[in-house]
C-alpha positions as CSV (number, residue, x, y, z in Angstrom):
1,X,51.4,-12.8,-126.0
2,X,53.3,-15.7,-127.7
3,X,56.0,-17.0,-125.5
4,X,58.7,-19.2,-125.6
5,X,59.0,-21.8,-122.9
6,X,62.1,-23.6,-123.4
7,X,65.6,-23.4,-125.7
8,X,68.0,-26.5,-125.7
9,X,70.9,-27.0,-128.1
10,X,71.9,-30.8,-128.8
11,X,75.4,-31.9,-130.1
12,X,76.2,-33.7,-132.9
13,X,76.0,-37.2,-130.6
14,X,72.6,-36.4,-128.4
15,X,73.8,-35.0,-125.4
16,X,72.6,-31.5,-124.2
17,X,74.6,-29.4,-124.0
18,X,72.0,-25.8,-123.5
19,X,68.9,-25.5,-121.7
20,X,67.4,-22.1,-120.9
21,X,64.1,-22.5,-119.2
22,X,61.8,-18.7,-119.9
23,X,59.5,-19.4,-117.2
24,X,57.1,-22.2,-118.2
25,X,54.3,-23.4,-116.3
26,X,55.8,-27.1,-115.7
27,X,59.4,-26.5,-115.4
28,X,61.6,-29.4,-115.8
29,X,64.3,-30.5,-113.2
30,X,68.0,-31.5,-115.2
31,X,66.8,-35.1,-115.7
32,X,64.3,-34.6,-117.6
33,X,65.4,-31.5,-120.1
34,X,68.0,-34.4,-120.7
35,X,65.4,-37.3,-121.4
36,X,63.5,-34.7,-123.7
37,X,66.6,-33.8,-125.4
38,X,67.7,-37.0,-125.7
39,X,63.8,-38.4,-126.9
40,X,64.1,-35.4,-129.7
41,X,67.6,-35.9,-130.9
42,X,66.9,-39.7,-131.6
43,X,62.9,-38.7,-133.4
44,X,64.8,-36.2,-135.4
45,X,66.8,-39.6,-136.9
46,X,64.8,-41.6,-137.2
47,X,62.3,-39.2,-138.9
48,X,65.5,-38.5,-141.4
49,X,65.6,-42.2,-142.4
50,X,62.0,-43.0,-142.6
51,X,61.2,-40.1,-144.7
52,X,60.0,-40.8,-148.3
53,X,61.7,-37.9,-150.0
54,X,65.4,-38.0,-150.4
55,X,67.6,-35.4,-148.6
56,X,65.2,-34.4,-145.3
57,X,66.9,-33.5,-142.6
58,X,64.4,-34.1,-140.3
59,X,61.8,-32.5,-138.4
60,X,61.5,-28.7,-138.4
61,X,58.1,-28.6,-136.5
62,X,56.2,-30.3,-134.2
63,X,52.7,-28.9,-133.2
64,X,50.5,-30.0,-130.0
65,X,47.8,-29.0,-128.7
66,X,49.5,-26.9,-125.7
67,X,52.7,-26.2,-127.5
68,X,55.1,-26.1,-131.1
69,X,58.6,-27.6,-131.2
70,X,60.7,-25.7,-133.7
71,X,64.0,-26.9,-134.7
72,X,67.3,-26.4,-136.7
73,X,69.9,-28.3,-137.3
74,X,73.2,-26.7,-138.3
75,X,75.4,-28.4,-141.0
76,X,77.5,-30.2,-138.1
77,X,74.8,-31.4,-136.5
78,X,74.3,-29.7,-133.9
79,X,70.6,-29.4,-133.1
80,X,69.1,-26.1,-131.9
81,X,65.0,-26.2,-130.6
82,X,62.9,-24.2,-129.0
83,X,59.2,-24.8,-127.2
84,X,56.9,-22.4,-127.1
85,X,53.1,-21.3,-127.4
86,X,50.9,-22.9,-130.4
87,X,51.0,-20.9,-133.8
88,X,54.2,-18.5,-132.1
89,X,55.5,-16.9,-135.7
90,X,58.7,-16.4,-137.0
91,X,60.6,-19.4,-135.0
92,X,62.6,-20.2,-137.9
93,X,64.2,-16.8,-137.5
94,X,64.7,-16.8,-134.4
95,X,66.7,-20.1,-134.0
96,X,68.9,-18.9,-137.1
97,X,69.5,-15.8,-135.0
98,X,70.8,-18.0,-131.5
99,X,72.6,-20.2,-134.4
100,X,74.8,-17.0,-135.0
101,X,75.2,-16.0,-131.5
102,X,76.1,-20.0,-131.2
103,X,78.9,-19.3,-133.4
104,X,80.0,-16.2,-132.8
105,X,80.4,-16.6,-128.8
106,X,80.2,-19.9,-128.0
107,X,82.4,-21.5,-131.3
108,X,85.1,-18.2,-131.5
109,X,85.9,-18.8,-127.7
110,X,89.2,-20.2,-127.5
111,X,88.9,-21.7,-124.2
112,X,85.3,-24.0,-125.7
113,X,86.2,-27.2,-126.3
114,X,83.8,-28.8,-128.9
115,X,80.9,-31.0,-127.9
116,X,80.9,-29.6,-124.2
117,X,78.2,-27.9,-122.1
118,X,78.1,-24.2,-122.7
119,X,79.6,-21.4,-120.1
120,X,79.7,-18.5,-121.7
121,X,78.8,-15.5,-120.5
122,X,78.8,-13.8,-123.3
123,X,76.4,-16.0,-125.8
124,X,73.7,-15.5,-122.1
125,X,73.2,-12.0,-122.4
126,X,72.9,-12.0,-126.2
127,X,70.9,-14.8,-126.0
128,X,68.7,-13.3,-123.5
129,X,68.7,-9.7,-125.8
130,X,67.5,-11.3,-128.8
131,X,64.8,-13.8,-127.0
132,X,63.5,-10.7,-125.4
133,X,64.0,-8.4,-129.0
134,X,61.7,-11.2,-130.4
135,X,59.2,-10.9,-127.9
136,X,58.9,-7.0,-128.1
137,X,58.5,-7.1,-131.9
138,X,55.8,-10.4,-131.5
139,X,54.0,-7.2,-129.3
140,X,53.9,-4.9,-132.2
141,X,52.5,-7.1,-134.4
């Protein structure tokens, strides 16, 4: 079964401001889910200026050997990724689908303030119904 190790969301500026661990095998202490978001917000620039076409918004995928690194970045920059199992389909979706939640729960709150860690109880247990929706239809398949 595919599974998803890791979900962080990354503000505009870099800083973290989500981290859901789903059980990987090396799970990171808060120092370093901050040095890898921190290590991918600053890639994802610097692949957006060093690209030879015109308008890339950076990268969308990363594959390794032991795992893929899917992103999306909404149109205020705010950066949305997830880590999970090599060849794991329909990622794209998926991040889309926490985007909405994202702005649904987290930006129609009226007492978030913008840029700021999450703490919303709300966007958790969506969250964690549609990461677990995705992994009963990745079943099916």
């Amino acid at each position: 079964m595919a599974a998803i190790y890791s979900l962080y969301i990354i503000n505009k500026s870099g800083g973290l401001i989500f981290y859901k661990d789903y059980g990987s095998k090396g799970r990171m202490d808060t120092n370093d889910s901050l040095r890898v978001a921190s290590l991918w917000h600053s890639m994802h620039a610097i692949s957006q200026q060093l690209s030879p076409t015109t308008g890339c918004s950076g990268i969308e995928l990363l594959e390794a050997d032991t795992f893929d690194l899917n992103c999306f970045q909404s149109l205020t920059g705010t950066k949305f990724f997830v880590v999970c199992e090599p060849g794991t389909p329909h990622m794209e979706a998926l991040l889309k689908v926490i985007y909405e939640l994202y702005t649904d729960y987290v930006l129609k709150n009226p007492f978030y303030e913008m840029e700021m860690p999450i703490r919303c109880e709300l966007f958790d247990i969506n969250l964690t119904q549609a990461v677990q929706k995705d992994r009963v239809a990745m079943l099916g398949r």
